[in-house]
Backbone as CSV, one residue per row, in Angstrom:
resi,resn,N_x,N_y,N_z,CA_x,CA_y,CA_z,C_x,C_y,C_z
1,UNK,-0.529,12.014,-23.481,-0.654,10.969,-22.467,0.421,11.161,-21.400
2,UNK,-0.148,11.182,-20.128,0.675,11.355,-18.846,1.900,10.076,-18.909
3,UNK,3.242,9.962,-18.868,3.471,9.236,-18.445,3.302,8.296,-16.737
4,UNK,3.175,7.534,-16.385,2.841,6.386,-15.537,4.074,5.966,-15.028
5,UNK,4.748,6.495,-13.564,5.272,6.221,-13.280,5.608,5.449,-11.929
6,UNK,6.419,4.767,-11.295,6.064,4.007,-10.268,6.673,4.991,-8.886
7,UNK,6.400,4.648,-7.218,6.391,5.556,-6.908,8.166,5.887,-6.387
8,UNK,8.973,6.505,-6.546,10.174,6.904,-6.404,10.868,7.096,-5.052
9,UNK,10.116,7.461,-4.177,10.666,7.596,-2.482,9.853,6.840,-1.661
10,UNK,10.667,6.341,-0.631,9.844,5.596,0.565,9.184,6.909,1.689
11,UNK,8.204,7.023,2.476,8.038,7.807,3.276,8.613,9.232,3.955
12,UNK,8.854,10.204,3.472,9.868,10.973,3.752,10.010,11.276,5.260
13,UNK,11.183,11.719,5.804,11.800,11.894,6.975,13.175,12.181,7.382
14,UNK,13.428,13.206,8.023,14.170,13.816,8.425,15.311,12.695,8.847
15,UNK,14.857,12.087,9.720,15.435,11.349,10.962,15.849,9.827,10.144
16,UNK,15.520,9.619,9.158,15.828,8.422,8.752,17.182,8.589,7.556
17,UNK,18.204,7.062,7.627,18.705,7.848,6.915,19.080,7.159,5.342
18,UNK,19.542,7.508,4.938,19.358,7.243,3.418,20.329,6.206,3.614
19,UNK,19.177,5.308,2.377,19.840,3.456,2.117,21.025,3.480,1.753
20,UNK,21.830,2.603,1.621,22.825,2.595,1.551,22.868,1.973,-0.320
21,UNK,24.285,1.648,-0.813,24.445,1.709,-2.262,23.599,0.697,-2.954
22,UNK,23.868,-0.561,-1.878,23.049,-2.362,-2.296,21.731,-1.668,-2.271
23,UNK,21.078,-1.359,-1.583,19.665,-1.111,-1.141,18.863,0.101,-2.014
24,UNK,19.340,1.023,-2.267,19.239,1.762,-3.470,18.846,1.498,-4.699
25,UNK,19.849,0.467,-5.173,20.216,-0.377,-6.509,18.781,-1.253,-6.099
26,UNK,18.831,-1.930,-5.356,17.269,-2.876,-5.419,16.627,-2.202,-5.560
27,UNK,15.972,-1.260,-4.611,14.940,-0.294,-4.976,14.639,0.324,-5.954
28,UNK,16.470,0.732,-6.832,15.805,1.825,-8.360,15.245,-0.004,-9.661
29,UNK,15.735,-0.885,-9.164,15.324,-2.394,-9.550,13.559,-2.754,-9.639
30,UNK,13.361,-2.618,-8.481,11.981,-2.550,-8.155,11.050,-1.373,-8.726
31,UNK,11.682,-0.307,-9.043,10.813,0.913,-9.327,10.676,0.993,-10.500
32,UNK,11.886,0.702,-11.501,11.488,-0.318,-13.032,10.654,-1.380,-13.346
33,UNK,10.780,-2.079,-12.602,9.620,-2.979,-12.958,8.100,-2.624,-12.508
34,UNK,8.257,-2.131,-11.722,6.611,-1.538,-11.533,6.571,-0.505,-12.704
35,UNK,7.618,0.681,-12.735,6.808,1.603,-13.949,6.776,1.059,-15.122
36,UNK,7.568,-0.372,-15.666,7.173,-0.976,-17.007,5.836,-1.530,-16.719
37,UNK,5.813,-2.375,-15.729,4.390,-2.798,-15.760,3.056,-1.889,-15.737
38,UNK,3.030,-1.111,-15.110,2.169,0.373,-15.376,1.676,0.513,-16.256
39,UNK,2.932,1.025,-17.052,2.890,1.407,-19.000,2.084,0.168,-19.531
40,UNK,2.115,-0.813,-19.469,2.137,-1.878,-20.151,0.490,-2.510,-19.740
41,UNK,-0.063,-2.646,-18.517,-0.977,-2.316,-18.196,-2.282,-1.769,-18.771
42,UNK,-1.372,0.125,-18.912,-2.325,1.159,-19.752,-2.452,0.759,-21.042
43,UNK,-0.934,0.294,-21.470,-1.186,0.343,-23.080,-2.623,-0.943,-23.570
44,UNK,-2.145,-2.108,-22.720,-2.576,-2.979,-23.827,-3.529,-3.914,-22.288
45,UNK,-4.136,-3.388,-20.874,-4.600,-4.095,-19.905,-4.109,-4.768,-19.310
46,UNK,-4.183,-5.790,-18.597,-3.582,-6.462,-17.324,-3.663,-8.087,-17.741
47,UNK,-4.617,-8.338,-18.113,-4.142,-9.954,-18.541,-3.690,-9.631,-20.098
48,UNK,-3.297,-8.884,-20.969,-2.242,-9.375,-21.865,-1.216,-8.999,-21.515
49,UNK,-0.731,-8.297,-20.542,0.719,-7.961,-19.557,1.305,-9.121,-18.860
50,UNK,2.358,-9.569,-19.413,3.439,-10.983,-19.241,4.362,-10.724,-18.740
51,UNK,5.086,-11.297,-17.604,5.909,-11.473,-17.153,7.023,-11.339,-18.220
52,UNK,7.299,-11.507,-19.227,8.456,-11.489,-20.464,8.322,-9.970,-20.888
53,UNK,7.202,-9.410,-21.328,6.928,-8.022,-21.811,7.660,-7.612,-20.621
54,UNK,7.357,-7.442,-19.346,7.789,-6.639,-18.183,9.335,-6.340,-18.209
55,UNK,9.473,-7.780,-17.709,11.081,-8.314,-18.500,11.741,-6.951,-19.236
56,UNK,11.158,-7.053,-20.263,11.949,-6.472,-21.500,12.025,-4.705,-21.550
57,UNK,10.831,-4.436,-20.897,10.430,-3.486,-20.746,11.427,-2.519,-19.957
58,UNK,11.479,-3.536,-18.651,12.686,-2.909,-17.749,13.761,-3.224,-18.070
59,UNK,14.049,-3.713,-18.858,15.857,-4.289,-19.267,15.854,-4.595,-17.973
60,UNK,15.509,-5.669,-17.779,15.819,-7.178,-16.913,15.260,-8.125,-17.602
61,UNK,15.864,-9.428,-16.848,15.688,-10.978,-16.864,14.196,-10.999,-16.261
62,UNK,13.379,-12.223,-16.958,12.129,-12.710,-16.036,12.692,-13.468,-14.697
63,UNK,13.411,-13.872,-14.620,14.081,-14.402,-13.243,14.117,-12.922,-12.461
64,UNK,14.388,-12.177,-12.494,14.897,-11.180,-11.873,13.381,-10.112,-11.309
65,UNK,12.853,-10.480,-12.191,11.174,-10.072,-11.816,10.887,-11.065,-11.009
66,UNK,10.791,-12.045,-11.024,10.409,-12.972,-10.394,11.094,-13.227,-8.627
67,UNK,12.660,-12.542,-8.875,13.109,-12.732,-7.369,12.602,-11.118,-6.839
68,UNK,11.854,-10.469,-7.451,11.096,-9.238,-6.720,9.855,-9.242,-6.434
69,UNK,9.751,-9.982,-6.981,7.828,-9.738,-6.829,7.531,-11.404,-7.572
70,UNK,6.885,-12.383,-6.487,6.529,-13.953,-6.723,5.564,-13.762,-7.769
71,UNK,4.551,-13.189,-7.800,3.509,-12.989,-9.188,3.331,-11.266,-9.648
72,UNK,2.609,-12.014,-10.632,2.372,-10.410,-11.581,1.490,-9.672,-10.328
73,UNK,0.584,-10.303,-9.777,-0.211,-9.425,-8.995,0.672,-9.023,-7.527
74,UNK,1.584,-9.195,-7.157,2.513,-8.558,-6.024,3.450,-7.101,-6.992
75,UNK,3.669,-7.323,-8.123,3.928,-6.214,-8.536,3.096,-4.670,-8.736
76,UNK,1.670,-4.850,-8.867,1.082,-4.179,-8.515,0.398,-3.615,-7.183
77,UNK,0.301,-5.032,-6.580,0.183,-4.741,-4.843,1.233,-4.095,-3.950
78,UNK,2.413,-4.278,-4.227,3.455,-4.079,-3.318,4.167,-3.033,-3.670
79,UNK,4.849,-1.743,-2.068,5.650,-1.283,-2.888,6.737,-0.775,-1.258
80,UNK,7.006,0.546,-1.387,7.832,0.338,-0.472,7.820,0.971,0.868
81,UNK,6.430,0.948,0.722,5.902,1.575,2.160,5.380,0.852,3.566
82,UNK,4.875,-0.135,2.962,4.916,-1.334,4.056,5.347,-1.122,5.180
83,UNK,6.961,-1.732,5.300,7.315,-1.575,6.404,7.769,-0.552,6.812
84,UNK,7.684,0.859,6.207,8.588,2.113,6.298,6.748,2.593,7.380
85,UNK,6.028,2.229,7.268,4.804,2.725,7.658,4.431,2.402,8.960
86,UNK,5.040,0.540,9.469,4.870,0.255,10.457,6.172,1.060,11.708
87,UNK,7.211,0.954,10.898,8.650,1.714,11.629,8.406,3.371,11.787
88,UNK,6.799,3.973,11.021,6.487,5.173,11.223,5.590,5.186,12.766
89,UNK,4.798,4.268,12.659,3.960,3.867,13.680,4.658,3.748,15.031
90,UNK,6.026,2.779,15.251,6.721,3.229,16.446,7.175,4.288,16.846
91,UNK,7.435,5.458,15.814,7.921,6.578,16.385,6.898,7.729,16.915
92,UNK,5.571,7.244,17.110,4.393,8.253,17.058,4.214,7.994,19.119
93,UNK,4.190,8.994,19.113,4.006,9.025,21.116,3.066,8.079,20.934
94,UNK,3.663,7.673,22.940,3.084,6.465,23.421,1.580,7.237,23.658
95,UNK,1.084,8.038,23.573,-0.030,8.382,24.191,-0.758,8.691,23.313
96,UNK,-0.799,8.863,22.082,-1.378,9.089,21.039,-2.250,7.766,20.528
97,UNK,-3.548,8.119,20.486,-4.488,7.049,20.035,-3.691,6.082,18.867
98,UNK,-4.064,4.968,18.652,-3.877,4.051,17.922,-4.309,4.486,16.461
99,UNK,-5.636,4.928,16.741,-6.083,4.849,15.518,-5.428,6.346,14.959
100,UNK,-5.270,7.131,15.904,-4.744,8.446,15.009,-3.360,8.562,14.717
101,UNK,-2.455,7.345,15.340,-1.573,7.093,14.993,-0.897,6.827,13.336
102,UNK,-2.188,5.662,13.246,-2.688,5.495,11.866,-2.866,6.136,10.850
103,UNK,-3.887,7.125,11.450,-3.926,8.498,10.520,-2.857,9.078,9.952
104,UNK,-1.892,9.348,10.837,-0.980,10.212,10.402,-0.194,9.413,9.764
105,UNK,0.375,8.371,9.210,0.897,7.499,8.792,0.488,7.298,7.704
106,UNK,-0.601,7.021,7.385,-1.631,6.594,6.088,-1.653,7.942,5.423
107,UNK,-1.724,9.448,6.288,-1.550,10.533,5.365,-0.490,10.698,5.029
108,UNK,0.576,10.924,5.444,2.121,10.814,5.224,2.109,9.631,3.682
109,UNK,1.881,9.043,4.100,1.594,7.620,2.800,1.176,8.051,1.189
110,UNK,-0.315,9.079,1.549,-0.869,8.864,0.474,-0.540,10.650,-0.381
111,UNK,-0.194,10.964,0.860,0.563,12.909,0.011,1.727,12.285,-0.958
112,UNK,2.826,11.590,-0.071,3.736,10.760,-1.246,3.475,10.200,-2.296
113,UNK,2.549,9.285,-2.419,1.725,8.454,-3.523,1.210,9.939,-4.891
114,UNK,0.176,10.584,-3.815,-0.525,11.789,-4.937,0.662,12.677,-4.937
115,UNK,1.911,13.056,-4.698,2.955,13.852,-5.091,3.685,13.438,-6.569
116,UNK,3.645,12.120,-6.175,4.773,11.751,-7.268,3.837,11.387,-8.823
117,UNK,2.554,10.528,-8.450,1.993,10.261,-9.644,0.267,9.652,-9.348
118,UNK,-0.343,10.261,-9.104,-1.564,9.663,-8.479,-2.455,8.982,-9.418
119,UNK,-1.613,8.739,-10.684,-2.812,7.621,-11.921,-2.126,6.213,-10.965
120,UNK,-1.438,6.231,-10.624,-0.670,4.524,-9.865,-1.746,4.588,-9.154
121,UNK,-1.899,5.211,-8.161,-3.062,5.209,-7.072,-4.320,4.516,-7.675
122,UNK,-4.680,5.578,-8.596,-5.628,4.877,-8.914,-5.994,3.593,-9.582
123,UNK,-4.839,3.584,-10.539,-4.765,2.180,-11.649,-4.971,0.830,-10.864
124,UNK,-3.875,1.154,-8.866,-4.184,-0.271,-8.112,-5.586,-0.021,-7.420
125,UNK,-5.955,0.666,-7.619,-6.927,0.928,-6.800,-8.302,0.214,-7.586
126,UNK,-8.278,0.645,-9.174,-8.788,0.649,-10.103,-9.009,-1.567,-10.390
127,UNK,-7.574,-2.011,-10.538,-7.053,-3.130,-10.430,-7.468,-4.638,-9.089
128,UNK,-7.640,-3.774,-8.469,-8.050,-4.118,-6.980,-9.732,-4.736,-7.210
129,UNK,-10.698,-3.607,-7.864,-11.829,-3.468,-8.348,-12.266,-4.426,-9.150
130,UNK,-11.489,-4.750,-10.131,-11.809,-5.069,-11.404,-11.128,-6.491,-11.997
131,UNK,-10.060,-6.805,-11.150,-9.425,-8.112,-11.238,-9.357,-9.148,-10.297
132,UNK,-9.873,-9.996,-10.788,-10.396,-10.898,-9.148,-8.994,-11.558,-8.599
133,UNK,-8.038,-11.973,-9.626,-6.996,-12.552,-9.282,-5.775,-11.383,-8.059
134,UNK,-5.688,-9.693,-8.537,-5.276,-8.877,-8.062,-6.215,-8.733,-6.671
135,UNK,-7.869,-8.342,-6.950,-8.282,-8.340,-5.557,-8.292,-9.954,-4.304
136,UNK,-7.977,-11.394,-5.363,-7.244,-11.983,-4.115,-6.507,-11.605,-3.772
137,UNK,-4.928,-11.751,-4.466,-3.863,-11.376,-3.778,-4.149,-10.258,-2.580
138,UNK,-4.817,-9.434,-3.085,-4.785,-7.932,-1.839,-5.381,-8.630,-0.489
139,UNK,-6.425,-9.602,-0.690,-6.795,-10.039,0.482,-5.902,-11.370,1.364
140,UNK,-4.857,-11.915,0.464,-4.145,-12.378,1.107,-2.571,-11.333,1.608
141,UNK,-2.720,-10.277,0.668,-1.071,-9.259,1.413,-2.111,-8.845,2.721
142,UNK,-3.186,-8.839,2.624,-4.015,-8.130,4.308,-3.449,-8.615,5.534
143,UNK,-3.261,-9.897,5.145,-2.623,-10.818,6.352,-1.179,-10.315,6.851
144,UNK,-0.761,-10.289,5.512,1.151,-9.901,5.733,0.930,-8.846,6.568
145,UNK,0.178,-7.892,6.187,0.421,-6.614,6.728,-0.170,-6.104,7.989
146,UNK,-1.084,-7.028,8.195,-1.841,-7.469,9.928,-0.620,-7.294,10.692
147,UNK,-0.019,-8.530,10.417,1.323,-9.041,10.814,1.613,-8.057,11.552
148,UNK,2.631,-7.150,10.780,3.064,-5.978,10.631,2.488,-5.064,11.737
149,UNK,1.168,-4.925,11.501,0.823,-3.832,12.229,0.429,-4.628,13.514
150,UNK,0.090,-5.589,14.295,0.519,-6.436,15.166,1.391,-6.520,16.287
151,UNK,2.495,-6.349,15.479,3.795,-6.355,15.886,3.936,-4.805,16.586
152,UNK,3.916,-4.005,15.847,4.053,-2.506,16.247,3.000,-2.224,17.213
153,UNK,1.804,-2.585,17.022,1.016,-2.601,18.568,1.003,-3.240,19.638
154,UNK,1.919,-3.909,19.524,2.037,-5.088,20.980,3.219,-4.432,21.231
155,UNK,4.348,-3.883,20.810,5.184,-3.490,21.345,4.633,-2.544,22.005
156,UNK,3.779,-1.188,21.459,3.242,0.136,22.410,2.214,-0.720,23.295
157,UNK,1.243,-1.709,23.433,0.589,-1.852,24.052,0.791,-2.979,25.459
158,UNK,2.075,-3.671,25.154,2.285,-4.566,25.974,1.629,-5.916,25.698
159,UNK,0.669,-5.771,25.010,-0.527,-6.994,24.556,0.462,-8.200,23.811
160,UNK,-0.515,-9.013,23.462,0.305,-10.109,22.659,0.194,-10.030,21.695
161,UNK,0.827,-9.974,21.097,0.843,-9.448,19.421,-0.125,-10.821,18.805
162,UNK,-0.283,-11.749,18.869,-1.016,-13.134,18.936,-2.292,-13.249,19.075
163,UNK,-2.936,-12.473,20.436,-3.639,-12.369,21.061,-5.267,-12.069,20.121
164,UNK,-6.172,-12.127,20.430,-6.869,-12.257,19.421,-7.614,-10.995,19.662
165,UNK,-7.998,-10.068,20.246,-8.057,-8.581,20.734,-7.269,-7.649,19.654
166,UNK,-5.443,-8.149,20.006,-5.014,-7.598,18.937,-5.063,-7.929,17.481
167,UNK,-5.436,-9.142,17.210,-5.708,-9.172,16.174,-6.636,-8.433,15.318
168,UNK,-7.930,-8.760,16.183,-8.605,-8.065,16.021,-8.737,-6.930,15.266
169,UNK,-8.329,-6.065,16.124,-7.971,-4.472,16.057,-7.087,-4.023,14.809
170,UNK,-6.319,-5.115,14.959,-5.139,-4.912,13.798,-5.703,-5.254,12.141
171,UNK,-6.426,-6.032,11.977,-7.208,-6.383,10.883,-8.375,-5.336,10.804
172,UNK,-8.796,-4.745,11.756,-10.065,-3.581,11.364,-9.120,-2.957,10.772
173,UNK,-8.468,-2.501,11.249,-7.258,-1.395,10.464,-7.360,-1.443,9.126
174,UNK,-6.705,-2.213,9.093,-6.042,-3.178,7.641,-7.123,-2.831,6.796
175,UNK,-8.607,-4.251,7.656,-9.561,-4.475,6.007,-10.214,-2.667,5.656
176,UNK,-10.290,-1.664,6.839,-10.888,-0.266,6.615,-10.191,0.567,5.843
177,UNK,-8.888,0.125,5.632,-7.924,1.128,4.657,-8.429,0.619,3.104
178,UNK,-8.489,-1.294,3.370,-8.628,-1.451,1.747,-10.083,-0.904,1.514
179,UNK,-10.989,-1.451,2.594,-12.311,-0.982,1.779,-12.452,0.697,1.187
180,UNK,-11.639,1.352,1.718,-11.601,2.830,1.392,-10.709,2.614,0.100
181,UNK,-9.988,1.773,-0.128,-9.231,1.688,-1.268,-10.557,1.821,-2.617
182,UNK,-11.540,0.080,-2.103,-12.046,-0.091,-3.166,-13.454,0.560,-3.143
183,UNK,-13.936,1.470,-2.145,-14.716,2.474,-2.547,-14.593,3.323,-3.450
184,UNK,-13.446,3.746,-3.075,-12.735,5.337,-3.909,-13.015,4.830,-5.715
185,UNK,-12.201,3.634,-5.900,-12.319,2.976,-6.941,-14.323,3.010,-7.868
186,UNK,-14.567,2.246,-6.881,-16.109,1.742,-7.644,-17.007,3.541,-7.424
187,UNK,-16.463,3.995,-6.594,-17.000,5.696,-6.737,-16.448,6.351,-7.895
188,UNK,-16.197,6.294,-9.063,-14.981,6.751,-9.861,-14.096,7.747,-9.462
189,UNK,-13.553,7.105,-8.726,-12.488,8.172,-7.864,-13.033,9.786,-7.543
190,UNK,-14.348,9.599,-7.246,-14.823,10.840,-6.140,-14.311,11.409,-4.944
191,UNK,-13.672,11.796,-4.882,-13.898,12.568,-3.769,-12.220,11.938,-3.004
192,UNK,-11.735,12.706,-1.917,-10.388,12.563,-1.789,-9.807,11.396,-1.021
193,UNK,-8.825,10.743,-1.057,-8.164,9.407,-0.299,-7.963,10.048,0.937
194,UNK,-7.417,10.832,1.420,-7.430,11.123,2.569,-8.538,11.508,3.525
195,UNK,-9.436,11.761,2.933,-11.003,11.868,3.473,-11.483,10.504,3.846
196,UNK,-11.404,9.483,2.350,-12.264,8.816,2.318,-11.395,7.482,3.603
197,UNK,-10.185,7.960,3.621,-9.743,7.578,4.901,-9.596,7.169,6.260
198,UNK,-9.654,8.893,6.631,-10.107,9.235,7.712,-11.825,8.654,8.307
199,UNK,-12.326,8.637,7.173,-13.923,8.461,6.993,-13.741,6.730,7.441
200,UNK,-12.937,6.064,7.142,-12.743,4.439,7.415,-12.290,4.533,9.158
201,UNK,-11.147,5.034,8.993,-10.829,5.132,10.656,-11.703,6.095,11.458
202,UNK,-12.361,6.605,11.215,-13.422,6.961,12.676,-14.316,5.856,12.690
203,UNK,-14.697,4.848,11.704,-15.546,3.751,12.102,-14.926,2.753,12.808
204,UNK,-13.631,2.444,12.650,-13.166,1.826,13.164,-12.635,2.084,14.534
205,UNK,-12.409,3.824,15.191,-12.803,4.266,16.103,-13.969,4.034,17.208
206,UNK,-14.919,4.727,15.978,-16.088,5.383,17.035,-17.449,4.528,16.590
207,UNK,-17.161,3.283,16.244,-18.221,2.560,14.781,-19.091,3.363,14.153
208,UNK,-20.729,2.573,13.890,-21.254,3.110,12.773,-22.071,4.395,13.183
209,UNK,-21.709,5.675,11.990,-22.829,6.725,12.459,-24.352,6.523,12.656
210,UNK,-24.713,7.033,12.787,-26.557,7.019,13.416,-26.719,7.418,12.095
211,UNK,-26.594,7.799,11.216,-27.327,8.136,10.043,-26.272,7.934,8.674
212,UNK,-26.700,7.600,7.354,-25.938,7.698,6.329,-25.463,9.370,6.060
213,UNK,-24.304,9.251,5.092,-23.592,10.451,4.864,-24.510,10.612,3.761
């Protein structure tokens, strides 16, 4: 059995520079409790996985899970690419499409993800599918992460980050990454994330093809 581990680096880059000692320490914090929960997950499924097992698992306090991640399902949703993804997005030329902006960001994203351990990939992916309480949460982090990407397009675009255009735009994003999430998933993980990707953002590009694939 593979061990299941959680994912270890934020976005790699030259130009960025390494966290400092506090920030580290949270992060190797956070990366325990996701790979106990993982394990724990595989071993025995997702609703007999407790906040106390996790706990124990990581040699931490349930308080201490709890000031990282508000529910069990943000521990599987969340990790530390978020905002390392939107702060990727400002550094991509002003002239470079939006959406391929994206691209390159979301690939950068998911080579990291399939480098380090790609059963995580799938397990949230898998989780997303199959747990209604996990696939709420995902549809309420959609919002957080609108936000997010919002923000980073109103700065390149001048628009109002508010504005309902950008909203718009910013939520196609968003809901086309998850639905490629939970395709990949209900496809039994056929065929590649970065395809099935790219395959989300040209619709959200160029909309729907004239014919099925």
């Amino acid at each position: 059995m593979n061990r299941m581990t959680a994912a270890r680096s934020p976005l790699p880059s030259a130009d960025r520079p390494r966290p400092g000692l506090r920030e580290r320490k949270k992060i190797k914090t956070r990366e325990a409790i996701r790979a106990a929960t993982y394990a724990l997950i595989r071993e025995q499924g997702y609703d007999a996985t407790t906040i106390e097992q996790i706990a124990e698992r990581a040699e931490v306090s349930p308080s201490t899970v709890f000031r990282y991640f508000p529910t069990k399902e943000d521990i599987v949703l969340t990790d530390e690419y978020n905002p390392l993804m939107v702060e990727e997005l400002r550094t991509r030329p002003a002239d470079e499409s939006w959406t391929d902006s994206m691209r390159h960001v979301m690939h950068k994203a998911l080579d990291a993800s399939m480098g380090e351990d790609p059963e995580v990939l799938r397990m949230r992916a898998h989780l997303g599918v199959q747990v209604p309480a996990v696939r709420s949460r995902m549809f309420e982090s959609m919002s957080q992460t609108g936000r997010l990407v919002r923000r980073a397009l109103a700065e390149r675009s001048g628009l109002d980050p508010d504005g309902l255009e950008v909203r718009v735009y910013a939520m196609s994003l968003i809901g086309g990454l998850m639905e490629a999430s939970m395709y990949w998933a209900e496809n039994d993980f056929e065929g590649e994330p970065r395809d099935l990707v790219d395959r989300a953002l040209d619709v959200v590009q160029h909309g729907l093809p004239r014919e099925n694939r």
